[in-house]
C-alpha positions, 0 to 999 in steps of 0.5 A, spaced: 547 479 524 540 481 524 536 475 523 531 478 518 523 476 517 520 480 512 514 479 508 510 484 504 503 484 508 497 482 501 490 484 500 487 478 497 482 478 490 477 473 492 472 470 488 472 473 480 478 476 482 482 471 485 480 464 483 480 466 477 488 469 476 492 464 475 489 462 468 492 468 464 486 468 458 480 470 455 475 465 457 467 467 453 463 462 459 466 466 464 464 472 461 471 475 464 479 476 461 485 475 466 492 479 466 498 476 471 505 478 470 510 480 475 512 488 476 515 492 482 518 486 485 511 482 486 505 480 482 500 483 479 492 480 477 487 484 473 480 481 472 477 485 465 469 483 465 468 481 458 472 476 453 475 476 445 479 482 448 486 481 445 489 478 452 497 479 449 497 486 447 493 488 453 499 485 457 504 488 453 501 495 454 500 494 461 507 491 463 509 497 458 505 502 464 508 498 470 516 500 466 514 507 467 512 507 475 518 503 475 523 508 472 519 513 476 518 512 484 523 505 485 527 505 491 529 498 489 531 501 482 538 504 482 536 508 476 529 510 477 528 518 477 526 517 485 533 514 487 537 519 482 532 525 487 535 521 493 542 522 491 542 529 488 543 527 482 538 531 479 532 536 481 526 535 477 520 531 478 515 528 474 508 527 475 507 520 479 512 523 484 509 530 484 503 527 485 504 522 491 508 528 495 501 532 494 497 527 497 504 525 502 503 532 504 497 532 505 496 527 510 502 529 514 498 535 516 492 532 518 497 527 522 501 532 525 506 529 522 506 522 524 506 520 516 511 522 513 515 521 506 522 524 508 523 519 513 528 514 508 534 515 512 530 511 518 527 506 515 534 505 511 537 505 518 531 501 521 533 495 514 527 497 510 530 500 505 534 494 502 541 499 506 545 497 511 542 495 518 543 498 525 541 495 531 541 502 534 540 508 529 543 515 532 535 516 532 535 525 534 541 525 528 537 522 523 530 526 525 534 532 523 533 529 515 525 527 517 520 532 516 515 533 509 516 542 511 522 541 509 521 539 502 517 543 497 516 543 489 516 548 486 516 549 477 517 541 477 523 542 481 524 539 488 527 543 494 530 540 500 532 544 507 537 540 507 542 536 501 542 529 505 534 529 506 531 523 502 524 520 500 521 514 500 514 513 496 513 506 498 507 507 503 503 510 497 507 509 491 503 502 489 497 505 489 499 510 485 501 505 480 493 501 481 491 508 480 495 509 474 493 503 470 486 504 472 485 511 468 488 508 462 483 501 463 479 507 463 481 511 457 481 504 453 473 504 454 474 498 460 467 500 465 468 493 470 475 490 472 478 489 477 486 491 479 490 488 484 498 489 485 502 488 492 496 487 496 493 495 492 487 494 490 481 498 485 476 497 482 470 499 477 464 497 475 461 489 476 465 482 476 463 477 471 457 475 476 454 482 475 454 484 483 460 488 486 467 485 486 469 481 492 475 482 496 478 479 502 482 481 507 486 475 510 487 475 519 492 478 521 496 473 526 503 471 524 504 464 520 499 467 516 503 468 510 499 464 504 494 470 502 487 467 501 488 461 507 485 464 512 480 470 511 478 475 516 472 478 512 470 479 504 467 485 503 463 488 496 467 493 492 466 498 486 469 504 484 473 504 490 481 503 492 482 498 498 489 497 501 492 493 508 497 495 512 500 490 518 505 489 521 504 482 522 508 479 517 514 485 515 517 485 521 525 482 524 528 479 530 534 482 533 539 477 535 537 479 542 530 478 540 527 484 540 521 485 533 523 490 529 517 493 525 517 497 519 512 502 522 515 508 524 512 515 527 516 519 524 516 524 530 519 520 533 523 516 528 521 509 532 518 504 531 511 503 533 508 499 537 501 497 540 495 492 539 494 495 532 494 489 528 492 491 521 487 496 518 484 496 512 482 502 508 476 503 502 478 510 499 476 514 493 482 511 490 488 506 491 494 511 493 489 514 499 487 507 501 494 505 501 497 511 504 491 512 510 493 504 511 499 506 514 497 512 518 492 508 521 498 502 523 502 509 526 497 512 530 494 505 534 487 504 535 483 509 539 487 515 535 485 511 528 478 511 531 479 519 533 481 520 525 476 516 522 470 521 525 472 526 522 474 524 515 466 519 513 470 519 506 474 514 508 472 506 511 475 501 515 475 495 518 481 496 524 483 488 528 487 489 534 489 484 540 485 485 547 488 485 553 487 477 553 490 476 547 484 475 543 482 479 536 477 484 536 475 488 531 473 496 529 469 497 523 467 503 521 458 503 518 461 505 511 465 498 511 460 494 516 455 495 510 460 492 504 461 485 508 459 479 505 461 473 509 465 473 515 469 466 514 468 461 521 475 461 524 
């Protein structure tokens, strides 16, 4: 039996965001209003600067809004329109998903395919799909279902190569839903907020103290599963998404000892490993920053560094183990300039 140790990796909301989510209310000497809830199999925090706003109807739209997503890119949900396209039960998309194989396809190739969203087969076979495990999957059979070229949308219809093929939104899909309830935060006339939802993070305008929103990034050693506990940085963040990826905290062990981690190159279709820790992405939006995190655990240090000078719209603040052991860190000028505070450790 497989003996599993799986944990989503958290990017944590600190000051006005973090300390302040576990209230639930509208508070006029803070300047500020909190939504929490649970959705998508976590928890999401929002921090609305202002009070006397109707905190209860807000909730009730905005758990109407995370429904929605739900209904659309779930793999957890049997129903969800995703699950249904995996199962060949029908062949029409929607706009999130429409959206997120664009945006898929468009990292695929600027990674020459190491960022894929067809390869649910091998994750799925790997256990990081909520299906049966094995410790030995027919890895050249399966990559005969991986490939973003083999998947199209054509007149909000999807078209496979190959029947048995499936998809697998996960390393993009929550930012796309911090994406989504931003832009209705935005057509609801909200200018400073801050969303944070399993670890994806946007926000837009100043917190409650007028100055940017702080986020802080924990360090990524494993034992470290309390978010906040234990800070690597705190950086400074407006009108930007920002998300995590690590593997430091999802991850099993095989009977015979082996560590199992849900990065998977899908050329390849094994699982990676280098001295990559964690990489943290600020993007134009949470649904890149979200998926660039992933490509960056795939490609290891010196490809991500070789990928970031070549895209300056992206930052990103990069951990890695030396030969010693040690943490050390890469970080682009872009984020260097949004750090706030290096906790002492």
């Amino acid at each position: 039996m497989l003996q599993h140790r799986i944990s989503r990796n958290i990017l944590l909301i600190t000051t006005a965001a973090f300390f302040y989510c576990c209230s639930g209310k509208s508070d006029p000497k803070e300047n500020r209003t909190v939504i929490d809830g649970f959705a998508q199999g976590g928890t999401y925090h929002i921090v609305l600067k202002g009070s006397g706003y109707d905190r209860e109807s807000l909730k009730y739209e905005i758990d109407s809004l995370f429904a929605v997503v739900d209904n659309s890119m779930s793999l957890y949900n049997p129903e969800s329109l995703l699950s249904r396209l995996n199962r060949n039960e029908t062949d029409s998309v929607d706009l999130f998903i429409t959206r997120c194989i664009e945006q898929a396809e468009q990292i695929s190739r600027e990674s020459d395919g190491a960022y894929d969203v067809t390869i649910k087969p091998l994750t799925a076979a790997y256990g990081f799909a909520e299906d049966s495990t094995s410790e030995a999957p027919n890895v050249d059979s399966l990559l005969q279902l991986v490939g973003y070229e083999k998947i199209a949308i054509r007149d909000g219809r999807l078209t496979k190569q190959n029947s048995n093929m499936q998809i697998d939104l996960n390393s993009l899909a929550q930012g796309a839903t911090v994406d989504f309830i931003a832009s209705w935060l935005d057509t609801k006339g909200f200018e400073n907020y801050i969303i944070e939802m399993g670890g994806e993070i946007f926000c837009r305008g100043t917190n409650p103290n007028d100055t940017p929103w702080h986020v802080g990034i924990d360090r990524p050693i494993e034992g470290n599963l309390t978010p906040g506990v234990d800070l690597q940085v705190i950086i400074e963040v407006s009108g930007q998404g920002v998300a995590t990826s690590g593997n430091y905290r999802k991850y099993y062990t095989t009977d015979d000892g082996r560590k199992i981690v849900h990065t998977l190159d899908a050329r390849t279709g094994t699982p990676v490993i280098s001295n990559l820790l964690s990489a943290s992405v600020v993007a134009s939006t949470a649904t890149l920053a979200d998926a660039y995190g992933t490509l960056f655990m795939i490609l290891g240090l010196d490809r991500s560094k070789e990928f970031l000078s070549t895209h300056p719209d992206l930052q990103a603040y990069l951990v890695y183990s030396d030969d010693t052991g040690n943490l050390k860190t890469y970080v682009t000028p872009g984020l260097a300039a949004m750090i706030v505070s290096q906790p002492k450790h």
